[in-house]
C-alpha positions as CSV (number, residue, x, y, z in Angstrom):
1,X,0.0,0.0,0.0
2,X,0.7,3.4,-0.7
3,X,1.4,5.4,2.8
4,X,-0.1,8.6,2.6
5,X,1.7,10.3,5.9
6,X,5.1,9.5,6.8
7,X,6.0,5.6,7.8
8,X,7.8,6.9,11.2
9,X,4.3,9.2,11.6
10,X,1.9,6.4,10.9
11,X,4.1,4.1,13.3
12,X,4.0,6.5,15.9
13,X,0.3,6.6,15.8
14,X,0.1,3.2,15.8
15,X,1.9,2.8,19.0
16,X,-0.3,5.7,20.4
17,X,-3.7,3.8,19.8
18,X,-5.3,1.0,20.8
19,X,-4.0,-2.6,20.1
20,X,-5.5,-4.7,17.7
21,X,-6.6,-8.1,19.6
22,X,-4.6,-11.2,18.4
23,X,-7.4,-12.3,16.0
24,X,-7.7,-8.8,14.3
25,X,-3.8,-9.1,14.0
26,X,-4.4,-13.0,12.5
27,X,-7.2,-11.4,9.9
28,X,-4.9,-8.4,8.6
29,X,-2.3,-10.9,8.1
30,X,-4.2,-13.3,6.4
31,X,-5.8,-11.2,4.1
32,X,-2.3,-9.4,3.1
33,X,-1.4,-13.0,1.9
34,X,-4.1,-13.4,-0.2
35,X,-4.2,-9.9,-1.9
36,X,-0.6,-8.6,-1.1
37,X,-0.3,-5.9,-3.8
38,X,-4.4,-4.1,-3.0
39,X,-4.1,-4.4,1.0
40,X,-7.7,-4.2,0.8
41,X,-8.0,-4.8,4.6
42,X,-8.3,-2.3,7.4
43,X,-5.4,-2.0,9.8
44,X,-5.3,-1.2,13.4
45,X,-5.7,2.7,12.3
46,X,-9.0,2.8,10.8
47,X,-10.1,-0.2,12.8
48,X,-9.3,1.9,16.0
49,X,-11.0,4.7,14.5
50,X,-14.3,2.5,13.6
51,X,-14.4,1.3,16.7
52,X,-14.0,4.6,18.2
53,X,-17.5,5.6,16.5
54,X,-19.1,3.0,17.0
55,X,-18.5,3.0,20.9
56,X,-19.3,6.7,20.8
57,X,-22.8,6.4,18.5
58,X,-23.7,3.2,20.0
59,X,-26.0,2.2,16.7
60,X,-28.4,-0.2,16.7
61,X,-28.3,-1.0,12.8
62,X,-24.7,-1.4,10.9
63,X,-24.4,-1.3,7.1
64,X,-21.3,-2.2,5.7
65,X,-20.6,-2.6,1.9
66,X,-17.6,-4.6,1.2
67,X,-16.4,-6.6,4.3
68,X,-13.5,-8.6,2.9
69,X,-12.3,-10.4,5.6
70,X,-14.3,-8.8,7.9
71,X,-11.4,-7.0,9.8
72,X,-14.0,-3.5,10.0
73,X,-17.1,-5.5,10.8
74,X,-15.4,-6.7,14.0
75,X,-13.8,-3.4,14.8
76,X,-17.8,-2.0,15.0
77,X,-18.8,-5.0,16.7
78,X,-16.6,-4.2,19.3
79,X,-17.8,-0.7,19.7
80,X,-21.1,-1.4,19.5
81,X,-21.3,-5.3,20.4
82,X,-25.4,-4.6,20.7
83,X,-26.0,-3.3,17.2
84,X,-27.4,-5.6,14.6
85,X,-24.4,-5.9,11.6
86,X,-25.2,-6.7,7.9
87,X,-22.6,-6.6,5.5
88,X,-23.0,-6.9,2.0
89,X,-20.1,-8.6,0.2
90,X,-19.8,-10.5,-3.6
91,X,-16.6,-12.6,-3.1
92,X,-17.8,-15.7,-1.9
93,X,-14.4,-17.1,-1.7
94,X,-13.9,-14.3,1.1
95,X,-17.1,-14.4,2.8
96,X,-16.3,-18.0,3.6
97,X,-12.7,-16.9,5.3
98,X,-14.4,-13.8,7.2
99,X,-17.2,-16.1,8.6
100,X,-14.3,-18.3,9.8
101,X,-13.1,-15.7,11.9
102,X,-16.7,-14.0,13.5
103,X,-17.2,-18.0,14.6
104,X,-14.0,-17.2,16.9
105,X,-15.5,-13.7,18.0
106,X,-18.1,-13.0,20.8
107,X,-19.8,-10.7,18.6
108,X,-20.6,-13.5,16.3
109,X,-24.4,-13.6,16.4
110,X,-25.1,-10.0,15.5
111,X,-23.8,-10.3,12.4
112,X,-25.8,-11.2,8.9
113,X,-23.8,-11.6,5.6
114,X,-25.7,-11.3,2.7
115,X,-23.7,-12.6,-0.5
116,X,-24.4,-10.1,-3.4
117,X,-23.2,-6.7,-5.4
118,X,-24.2,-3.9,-3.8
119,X,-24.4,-2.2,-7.5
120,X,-27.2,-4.3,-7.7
121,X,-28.5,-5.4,-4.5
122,X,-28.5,-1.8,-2.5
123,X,-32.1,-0.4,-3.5
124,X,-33.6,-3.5,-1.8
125,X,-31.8,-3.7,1.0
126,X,-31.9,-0.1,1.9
127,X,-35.8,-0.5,1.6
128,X,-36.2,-3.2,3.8
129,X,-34.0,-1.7,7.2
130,X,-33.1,1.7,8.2
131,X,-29.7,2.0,8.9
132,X,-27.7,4.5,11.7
133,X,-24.4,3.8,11.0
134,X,-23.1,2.8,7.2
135,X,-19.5,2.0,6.3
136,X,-18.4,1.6,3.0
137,X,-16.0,0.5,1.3
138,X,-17.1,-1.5,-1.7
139,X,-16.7,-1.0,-5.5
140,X,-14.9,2.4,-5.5
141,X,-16.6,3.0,-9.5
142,X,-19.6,3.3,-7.6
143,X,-18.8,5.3,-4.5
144,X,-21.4,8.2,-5.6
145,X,-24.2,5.8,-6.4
146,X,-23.5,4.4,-2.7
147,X,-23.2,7.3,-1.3
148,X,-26.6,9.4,-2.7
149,X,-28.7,6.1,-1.6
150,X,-27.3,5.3,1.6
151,X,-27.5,9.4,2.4
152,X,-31.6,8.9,2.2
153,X,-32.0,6.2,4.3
154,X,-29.9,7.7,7.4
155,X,-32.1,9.7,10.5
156,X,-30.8,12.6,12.2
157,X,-27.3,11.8,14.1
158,X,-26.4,8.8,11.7
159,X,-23.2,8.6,10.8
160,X,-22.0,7.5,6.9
161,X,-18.0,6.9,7.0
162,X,-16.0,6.2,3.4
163,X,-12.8,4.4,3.6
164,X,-10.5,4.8,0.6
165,X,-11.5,8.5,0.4
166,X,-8.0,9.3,-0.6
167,X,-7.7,6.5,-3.0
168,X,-3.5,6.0,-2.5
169,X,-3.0,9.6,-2.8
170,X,-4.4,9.7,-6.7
171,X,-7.3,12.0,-5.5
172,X,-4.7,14.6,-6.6
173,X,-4.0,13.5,-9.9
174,X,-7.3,11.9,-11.6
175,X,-6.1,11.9,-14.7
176,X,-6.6,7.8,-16.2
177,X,-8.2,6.7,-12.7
178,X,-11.4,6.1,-12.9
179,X,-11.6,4.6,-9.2
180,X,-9.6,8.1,-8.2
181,X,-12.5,10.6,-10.5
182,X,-15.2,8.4,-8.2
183,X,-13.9,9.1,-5.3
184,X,-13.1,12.5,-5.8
185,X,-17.1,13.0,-6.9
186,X,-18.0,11.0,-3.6
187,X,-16.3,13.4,-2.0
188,X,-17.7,16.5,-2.7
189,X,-21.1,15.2,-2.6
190,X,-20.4,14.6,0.9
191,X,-18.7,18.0,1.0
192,X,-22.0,19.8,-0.7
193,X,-24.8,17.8,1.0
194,X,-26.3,20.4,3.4
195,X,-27.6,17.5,5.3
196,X,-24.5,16.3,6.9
197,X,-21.4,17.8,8.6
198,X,-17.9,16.2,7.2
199,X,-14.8,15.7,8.0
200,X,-12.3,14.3,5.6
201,X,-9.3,12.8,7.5
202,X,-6.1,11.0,6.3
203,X,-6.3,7.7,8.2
204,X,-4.5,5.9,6.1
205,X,-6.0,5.9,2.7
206,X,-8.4,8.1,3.8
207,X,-11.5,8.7,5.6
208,X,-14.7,10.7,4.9
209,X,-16.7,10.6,7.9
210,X,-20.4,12.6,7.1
211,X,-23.0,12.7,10.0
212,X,-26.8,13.7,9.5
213,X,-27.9,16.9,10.9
């Protein structure tokens, strides 16, 4: 992965927050291995900072789009090990993996996988629950479509966070990125939505957290 901040700046924070449990260290290591070069899973950063919102929210209905390994989805669990989780993923392969490691977790049983593409699967879902707390971090070619839906079906207080918001540091330079020109338009829908307060902050690649007024 790309560091956005300095290595001896991002190690120093990392040795200023709070430890990642020894499973939450066994799922970033496992899912490095299996996609080395995208790093796709969350670290004990933005974990720490997931959790962090979570304890401090206290939701009572999680939507997360992408879980991967599901390295974030226990990160909020553990914030908020009363919620109700559903996370929306299309890799079966990984699914499989990540339910693996929730069997090993107390916060197990509040959390419902459903195995399908959000770019095609969202409207229903979002029609059937609403949500207080929504993390994404799914398809980044889609990150606006994501974002406008999920922004409707969030009450006063609920909190939206985007990971990847800085997508590697190409936000600056979106020229032949189409992930990066996403993003970028994700981002300043958040930033022009009179509904929410944002704040944009470089966890590590970047998070956009947006809260309903």
């Amino acid at each position: 992965m790309k560091y956005l901040t300095d290595l001896e700046i991002e190690q120093y924070c990392k040795d200023h927050s709070s430890r990642e449990n020894s499973l939450l260290k066994k799922i970033r290591q496992d899912a490095f291995r299996f996609a080395p070069q995208a790093d796709m899973c969350s670290d004990q950063l933005s974990g720490s900072f997931l959790r962090n919102i979570a304890l401090l929210k206290q939701p009572k209905n999680i939507l997360e789009l992408g879980m991967f390994y599901g390295y974030s989805t226990l990160c909020m669990a553990e914030g908020s090990p009363n919620a109700k989780i559903t996370c929306v993923e299309h890799d079966g392969r990984v699914i499989n993996i990540a339910k693996d490691f929730f069997d090993a977790h107390p916060c197990n049983n509040i959390i419902n996988v459903i195995h399908a593409d959000a770019n095609t699967q969202l409207d229903e879902i979002l029609s059937n629950e609403k949500f207080d707390f929504i993390f994404i971090d799914a398809d980044k070619k889609a990150y606006v479509d994501y974002v406008k839906k999920c922004c409707n079906h969030l009450d006063t207080g609920g909190v939206l966070i985007v990971d990847n918001a800085l997508w590697r540091g190409n936000i600056l330079n979106t020229e032949n990125d189409e992930k990066a020109i996403s993003v970028d338009e994700c981002n300043k829908e958040l930033l022009n939505d009179e509904r929410f307060e944002n704040s944009l902050l470089p966890v590590r690649d970047g998070m956009h957290l947006a809260i309903r007024k």
